[in-house]
C-alpha positions in Angstrom: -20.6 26.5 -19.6 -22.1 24.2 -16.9 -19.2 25.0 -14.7 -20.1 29.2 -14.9 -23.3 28.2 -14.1 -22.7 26.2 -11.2 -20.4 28.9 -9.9 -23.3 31.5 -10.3 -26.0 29.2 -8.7 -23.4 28.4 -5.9 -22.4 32.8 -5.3 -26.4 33.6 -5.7 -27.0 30.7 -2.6 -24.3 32.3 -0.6 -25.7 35.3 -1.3 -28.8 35.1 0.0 -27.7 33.2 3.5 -25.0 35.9 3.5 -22.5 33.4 3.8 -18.8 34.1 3.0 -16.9 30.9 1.5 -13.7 30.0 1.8 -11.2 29.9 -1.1 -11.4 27.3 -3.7 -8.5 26.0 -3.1 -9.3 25.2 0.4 -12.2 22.6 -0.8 -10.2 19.5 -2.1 -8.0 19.1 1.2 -10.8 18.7 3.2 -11.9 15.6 0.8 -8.8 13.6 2.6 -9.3 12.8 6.4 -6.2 13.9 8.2 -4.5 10.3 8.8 -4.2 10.4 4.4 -2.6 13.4 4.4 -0.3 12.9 7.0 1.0 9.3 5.8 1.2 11.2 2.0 3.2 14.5 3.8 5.2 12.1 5.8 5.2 8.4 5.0 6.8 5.6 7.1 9.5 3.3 5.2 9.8 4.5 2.1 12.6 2.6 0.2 14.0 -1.2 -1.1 15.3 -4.2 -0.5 17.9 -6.2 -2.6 15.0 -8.3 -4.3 17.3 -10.9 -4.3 18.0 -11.5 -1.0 16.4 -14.3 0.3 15.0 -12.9 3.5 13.0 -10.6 1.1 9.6 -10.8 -0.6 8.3 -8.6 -3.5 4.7 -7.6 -4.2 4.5 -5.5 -7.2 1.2 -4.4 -8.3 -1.0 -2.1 -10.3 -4.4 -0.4 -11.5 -4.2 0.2 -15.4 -7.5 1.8 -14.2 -5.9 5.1 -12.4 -2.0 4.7 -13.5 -0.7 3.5 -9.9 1.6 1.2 -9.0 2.9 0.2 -6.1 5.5 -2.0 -4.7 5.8 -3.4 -0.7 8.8 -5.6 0.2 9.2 -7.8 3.2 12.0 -8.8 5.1 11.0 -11.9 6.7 13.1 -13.5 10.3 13.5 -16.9 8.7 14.1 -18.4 11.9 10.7 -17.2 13.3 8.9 -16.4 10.4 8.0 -12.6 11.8 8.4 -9.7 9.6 11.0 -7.4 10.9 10.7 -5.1 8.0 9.0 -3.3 5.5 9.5 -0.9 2.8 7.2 0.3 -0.4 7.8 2.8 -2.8 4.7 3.7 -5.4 3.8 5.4 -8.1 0.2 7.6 -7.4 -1.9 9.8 -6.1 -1.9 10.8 -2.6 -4.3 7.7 -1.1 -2.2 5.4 -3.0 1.3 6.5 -1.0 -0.8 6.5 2.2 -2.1 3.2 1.8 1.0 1.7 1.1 2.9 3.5 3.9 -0.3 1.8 6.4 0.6 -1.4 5.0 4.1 -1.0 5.3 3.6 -0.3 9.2 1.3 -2.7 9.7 2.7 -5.8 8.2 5.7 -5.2 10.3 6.1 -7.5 13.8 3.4 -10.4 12.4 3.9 -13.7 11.4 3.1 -14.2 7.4 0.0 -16.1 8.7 -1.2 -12.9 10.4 -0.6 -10.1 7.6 -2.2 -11.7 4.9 -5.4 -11.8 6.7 -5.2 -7.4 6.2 -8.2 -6.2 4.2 -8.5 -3.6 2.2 -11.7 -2.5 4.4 -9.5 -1.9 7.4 -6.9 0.2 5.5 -9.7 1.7 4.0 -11.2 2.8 7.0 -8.8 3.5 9.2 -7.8 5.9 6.2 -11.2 6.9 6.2 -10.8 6.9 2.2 -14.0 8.3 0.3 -15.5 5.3 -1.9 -13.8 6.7 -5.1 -10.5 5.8 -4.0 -10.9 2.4 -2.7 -8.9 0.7 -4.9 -5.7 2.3 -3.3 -6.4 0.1 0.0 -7.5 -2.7 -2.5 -4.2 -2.3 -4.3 -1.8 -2.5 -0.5 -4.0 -5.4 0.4 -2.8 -7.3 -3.4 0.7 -6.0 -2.4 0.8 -7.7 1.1 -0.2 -10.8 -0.2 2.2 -10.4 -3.1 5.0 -9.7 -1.3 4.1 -13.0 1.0 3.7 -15.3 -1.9 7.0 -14.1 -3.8 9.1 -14.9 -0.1 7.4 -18.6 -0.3 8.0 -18.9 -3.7 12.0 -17.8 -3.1 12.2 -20.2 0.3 10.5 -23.2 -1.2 13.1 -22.5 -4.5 16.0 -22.7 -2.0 14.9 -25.4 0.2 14.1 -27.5 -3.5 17.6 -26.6 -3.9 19.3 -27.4 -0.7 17.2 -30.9 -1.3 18.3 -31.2 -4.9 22.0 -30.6 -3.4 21.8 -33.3 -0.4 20.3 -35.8 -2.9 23.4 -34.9 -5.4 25.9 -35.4 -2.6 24.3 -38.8 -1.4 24.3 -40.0 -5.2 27.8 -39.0 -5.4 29.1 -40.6 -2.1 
């Protein structure tokens, strides 16, 4: 009921500017600015790692809120500690997938230091995402710094190891 009569008030304002509107269908594209739509057309490093690998860190994440989930990997240069990789794959509507293919890209090429200093207001921006979908850039920053602390958590577990090792040998010898 309130919807015909929105659609009447909406055709009787046209009407008397003697404007002519475009299509319906036409409105809810031009809610996304164009960088969301191309990164949700086209995203950049889509795919997994082996989450076992070493070299790799795993941030999964998700809003019970909306329903998405999303999941950014890290391949980490152990030598330097630079990220030489990236790769996400996620579960959501269209300013989730963007934000995590942003994330993906710009993680890549930093030290750990450096990319968990990303906010959500930057992705967000440079997204230009409308307030009501916020929580997609909230949800790549949570994923950055999940992936991060899951590659700590694996190096300190195998340097712990390699220690626990050395110690057995010496004890042994």
């Amino acid at each position: 009921m309130q919807r015909l009569a929105s659609k009447r008030l909406v055709g009787l304002l046209q009407a008397s500017l003697n404007v002519t509107s475009r299509p319906a269908q036409v409105l809810p594209g031009r809610l996304y600015h164009e960088r969301v739509i191309e990164h949700y057309d086209k995203p950049l490093n889509v795919g997994s790692f082996d989450k076992n690998d070493p070299a790799v860190g795993t941030g999964l994440v998700g809003a019970p809120a909306c329903g998405d989930v999303m999941k950014l990997q890290i391949k980490v240069d152990e030598e330097t500690g630079k990220i030489v990789d990236a790769r996400f794959k996620t579960f959501g509507c269209g300013s989730a997938i963007a934000s995590s293919s942003v994330a993906s890209e710009w993680v890549k090429g930093k030290q750990l230091e450096e990319v968990v200093t990303i906010k959500n207001t930057e992705i967000a921006k440079y997204l230009s995402l409308p307030p009501v979908k916020l929580h997609c850039s909230m949800l790549a920053e949570d994923a950055i710094k999940a992936a991060v602390k899951d590659y700590e958590a694996k190096r300190t577990k195998s340097n712990g190891s390699a220690t626990a090792a050395t110690a057995e040998k010496a004890a042994d010898a």
